[in-house]
N, CA and C atoms as a LAMMPS dump frame, in Angstrom:
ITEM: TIMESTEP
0
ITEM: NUMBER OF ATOMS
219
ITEM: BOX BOUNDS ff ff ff
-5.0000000000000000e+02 5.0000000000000000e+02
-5.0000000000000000e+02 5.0000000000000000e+02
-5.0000000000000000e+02 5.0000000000000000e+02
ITEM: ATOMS id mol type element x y z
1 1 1 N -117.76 258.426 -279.345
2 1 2 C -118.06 259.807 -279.096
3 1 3 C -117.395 260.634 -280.197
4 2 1 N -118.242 261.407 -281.018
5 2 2 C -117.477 262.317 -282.218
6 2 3 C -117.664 263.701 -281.844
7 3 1 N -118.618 264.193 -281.114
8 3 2 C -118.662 265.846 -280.505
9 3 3 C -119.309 265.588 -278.804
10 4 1 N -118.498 266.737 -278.07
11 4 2 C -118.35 266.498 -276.76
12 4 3 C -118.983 268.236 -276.315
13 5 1 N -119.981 268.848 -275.736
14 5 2 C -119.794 269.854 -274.922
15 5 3 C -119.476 269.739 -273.431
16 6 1 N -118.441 270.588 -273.058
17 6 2 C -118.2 270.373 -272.219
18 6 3 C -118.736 271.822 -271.201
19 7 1 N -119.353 271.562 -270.023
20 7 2 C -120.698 272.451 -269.843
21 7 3 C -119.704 273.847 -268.623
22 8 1 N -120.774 274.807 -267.99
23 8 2 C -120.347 275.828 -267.061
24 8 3 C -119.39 275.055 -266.256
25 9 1 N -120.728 273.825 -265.205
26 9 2 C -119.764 273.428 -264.243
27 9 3 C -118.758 272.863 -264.093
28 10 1 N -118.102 272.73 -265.031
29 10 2 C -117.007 271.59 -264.943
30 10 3 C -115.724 273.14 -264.496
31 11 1 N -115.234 272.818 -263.443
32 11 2 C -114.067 273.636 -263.098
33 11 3 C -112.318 273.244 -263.549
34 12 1 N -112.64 271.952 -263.802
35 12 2 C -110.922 271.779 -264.028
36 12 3 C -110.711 270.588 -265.073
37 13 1 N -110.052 270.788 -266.151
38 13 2 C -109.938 269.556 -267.145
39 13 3 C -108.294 268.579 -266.862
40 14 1 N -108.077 267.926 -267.117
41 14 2 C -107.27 267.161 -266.666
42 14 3 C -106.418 266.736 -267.903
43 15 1 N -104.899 266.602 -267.953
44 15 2 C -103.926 266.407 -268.511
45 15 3 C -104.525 265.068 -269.135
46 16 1 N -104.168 265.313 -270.698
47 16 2 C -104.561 263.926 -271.532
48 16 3 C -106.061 263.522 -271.892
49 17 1 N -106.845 263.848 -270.95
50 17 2 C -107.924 263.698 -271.039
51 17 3 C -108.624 263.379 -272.156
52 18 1 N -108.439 264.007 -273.782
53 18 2 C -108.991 263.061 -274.282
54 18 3 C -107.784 262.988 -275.653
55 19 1 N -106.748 262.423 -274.993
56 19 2 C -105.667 262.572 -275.966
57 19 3 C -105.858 261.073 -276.467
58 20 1 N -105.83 260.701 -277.278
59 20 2 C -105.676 259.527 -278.773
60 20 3 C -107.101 258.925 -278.676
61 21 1 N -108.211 260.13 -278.407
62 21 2 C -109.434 260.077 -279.386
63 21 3 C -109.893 259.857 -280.262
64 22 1 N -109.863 258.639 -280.558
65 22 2 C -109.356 258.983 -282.697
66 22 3 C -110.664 259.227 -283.25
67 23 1 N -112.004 259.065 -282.759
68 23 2 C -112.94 259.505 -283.501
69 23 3 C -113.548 260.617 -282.59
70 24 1 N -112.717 261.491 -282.255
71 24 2 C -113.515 262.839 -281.536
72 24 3 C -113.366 264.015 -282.741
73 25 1 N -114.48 264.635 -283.005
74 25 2 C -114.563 265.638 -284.221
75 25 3 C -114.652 267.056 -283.693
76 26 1 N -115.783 266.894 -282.92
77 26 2 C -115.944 268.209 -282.599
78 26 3 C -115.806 268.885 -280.928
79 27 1 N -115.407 269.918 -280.393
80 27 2 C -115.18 270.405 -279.086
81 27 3 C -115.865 271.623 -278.731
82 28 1 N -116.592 271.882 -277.984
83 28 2 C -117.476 273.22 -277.589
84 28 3 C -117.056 273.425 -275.817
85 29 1 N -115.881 274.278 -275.584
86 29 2 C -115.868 274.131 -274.15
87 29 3 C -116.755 275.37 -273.597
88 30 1 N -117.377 275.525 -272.788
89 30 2 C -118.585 276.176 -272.249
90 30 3 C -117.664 277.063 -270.794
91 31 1 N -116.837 276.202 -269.962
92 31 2 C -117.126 276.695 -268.785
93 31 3 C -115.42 277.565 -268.431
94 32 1 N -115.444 278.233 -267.356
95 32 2 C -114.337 279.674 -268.371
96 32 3 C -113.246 278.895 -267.47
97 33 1 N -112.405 277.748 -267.719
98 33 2 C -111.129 277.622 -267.31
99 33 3 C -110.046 278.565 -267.746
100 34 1 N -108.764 278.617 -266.931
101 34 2 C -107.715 279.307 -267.895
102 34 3 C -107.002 278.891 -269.025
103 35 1 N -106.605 277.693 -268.54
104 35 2 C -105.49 276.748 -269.042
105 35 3 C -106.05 275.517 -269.119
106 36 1 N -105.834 275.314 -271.217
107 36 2 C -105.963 274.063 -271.329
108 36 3 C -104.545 273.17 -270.851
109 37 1 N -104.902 271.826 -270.484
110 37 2 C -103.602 271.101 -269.775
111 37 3 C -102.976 270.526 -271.307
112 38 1 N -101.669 270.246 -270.511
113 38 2 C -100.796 269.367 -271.672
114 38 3 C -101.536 267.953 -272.337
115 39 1 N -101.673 268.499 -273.566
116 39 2 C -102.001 266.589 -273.921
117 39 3 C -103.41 266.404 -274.04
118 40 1 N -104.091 267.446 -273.86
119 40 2 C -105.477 267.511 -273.632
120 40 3 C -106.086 266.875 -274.887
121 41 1 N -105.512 267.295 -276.084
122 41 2 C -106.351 266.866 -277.376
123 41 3 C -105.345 266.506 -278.443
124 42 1 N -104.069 265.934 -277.29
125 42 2 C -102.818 265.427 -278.886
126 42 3 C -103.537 264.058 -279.264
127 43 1 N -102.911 264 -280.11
128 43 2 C -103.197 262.772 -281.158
129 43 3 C -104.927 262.642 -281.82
130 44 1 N -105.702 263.643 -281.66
131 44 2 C -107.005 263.536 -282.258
132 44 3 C -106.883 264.138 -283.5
133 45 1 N -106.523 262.908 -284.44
134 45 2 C -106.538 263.248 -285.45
135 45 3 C -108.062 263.573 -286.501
136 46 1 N -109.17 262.779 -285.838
137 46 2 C -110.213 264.139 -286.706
138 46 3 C -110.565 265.113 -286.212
139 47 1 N -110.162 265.584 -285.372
140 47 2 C -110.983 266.899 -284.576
141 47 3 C -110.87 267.33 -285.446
142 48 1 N -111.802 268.444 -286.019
143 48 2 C -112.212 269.481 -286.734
144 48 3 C -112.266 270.317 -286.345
145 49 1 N -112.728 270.848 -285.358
146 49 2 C -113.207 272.045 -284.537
147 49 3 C -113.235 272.089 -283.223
148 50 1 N -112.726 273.426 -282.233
149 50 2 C -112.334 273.271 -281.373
150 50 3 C -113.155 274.717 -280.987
151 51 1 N -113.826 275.288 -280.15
152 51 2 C -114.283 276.158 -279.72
153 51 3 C -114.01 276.872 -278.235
154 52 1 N -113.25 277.121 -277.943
155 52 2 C -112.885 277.519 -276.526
156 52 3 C -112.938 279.016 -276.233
157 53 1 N -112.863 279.15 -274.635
158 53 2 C -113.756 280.156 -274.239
159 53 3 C -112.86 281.467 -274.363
160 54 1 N -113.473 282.697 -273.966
161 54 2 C -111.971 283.691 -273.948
162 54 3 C -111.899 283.733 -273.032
163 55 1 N -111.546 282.989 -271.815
164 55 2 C -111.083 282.848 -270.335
165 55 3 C -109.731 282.177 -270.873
166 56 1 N -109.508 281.491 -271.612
167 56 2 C -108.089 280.696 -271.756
168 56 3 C -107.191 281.927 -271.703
169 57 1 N -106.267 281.071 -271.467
170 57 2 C -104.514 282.149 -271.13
171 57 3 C -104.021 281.643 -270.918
172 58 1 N -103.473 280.2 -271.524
173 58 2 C -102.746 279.462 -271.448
174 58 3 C -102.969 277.93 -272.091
175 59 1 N -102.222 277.683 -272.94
176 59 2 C -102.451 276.481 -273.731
177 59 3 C -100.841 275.358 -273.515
178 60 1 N -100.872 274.086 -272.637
179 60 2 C -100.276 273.23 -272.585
180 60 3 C -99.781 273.096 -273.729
181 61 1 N -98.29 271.995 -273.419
182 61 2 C -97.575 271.596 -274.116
183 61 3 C -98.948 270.53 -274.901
184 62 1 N -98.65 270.531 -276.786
185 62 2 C -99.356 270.087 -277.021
186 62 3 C -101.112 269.754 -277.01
187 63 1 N -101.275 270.979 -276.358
188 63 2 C -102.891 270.855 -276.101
189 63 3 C -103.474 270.502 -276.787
190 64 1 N -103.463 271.379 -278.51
191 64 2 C -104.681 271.107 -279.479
192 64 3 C -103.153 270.261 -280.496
193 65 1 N -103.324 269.556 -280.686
194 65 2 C -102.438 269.176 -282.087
195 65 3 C -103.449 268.512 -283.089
196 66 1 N -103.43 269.228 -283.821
197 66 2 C -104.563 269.37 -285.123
198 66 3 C -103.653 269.004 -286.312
199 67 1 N -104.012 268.804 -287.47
200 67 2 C -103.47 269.09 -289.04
201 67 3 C -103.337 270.483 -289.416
202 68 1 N -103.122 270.812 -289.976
203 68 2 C -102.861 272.522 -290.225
204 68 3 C -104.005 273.544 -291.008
205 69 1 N -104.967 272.348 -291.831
206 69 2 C -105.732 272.668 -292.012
207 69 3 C -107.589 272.904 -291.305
208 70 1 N -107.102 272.292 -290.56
209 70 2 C -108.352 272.129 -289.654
210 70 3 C -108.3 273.682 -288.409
211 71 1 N -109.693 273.6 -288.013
212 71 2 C -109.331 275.163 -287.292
213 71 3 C -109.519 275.211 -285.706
214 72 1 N -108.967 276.006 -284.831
215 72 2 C -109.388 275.877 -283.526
216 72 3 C -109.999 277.541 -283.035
217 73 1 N -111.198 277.699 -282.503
218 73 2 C -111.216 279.247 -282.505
219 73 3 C -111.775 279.398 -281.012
């Protein structure tokens, strides 16, 4: 799996969930959670892109851990 949308209905994402992804690239979250959980996307080292909703207000320990050059918006 290299790009994932993740759709309206989904109400709750879960700690780790897709932490040491190593070929996940791309992220489109769709459905308006608040808070991404801890760990949600550490260790994905290609993610590229991360798209999340403006319902967030709150980002876990470690949620997105990216390279510095890569972007999350």
């Amino acid at each position: 799996m290299t790009n994932i949308t993740i759709p309206n209905s989904v109400i709750n994402l879960g700690t780790s969930v897709f932490e040491d992804c190593d070929y996940l690239e791309s992220v489109q979250i769709l459905c308006n959670i608040e808070t991404l959980p801890n760990n949600i996307f550490n260790k994905c080292y290609a993610l590229d892109y991360v798209s999340l909703p403006s319902s967030i207000k709150n980002i876990g320990n470690f949620g997105i851990s990216m390279p510095s050059q890569k972007q999350a918006l």
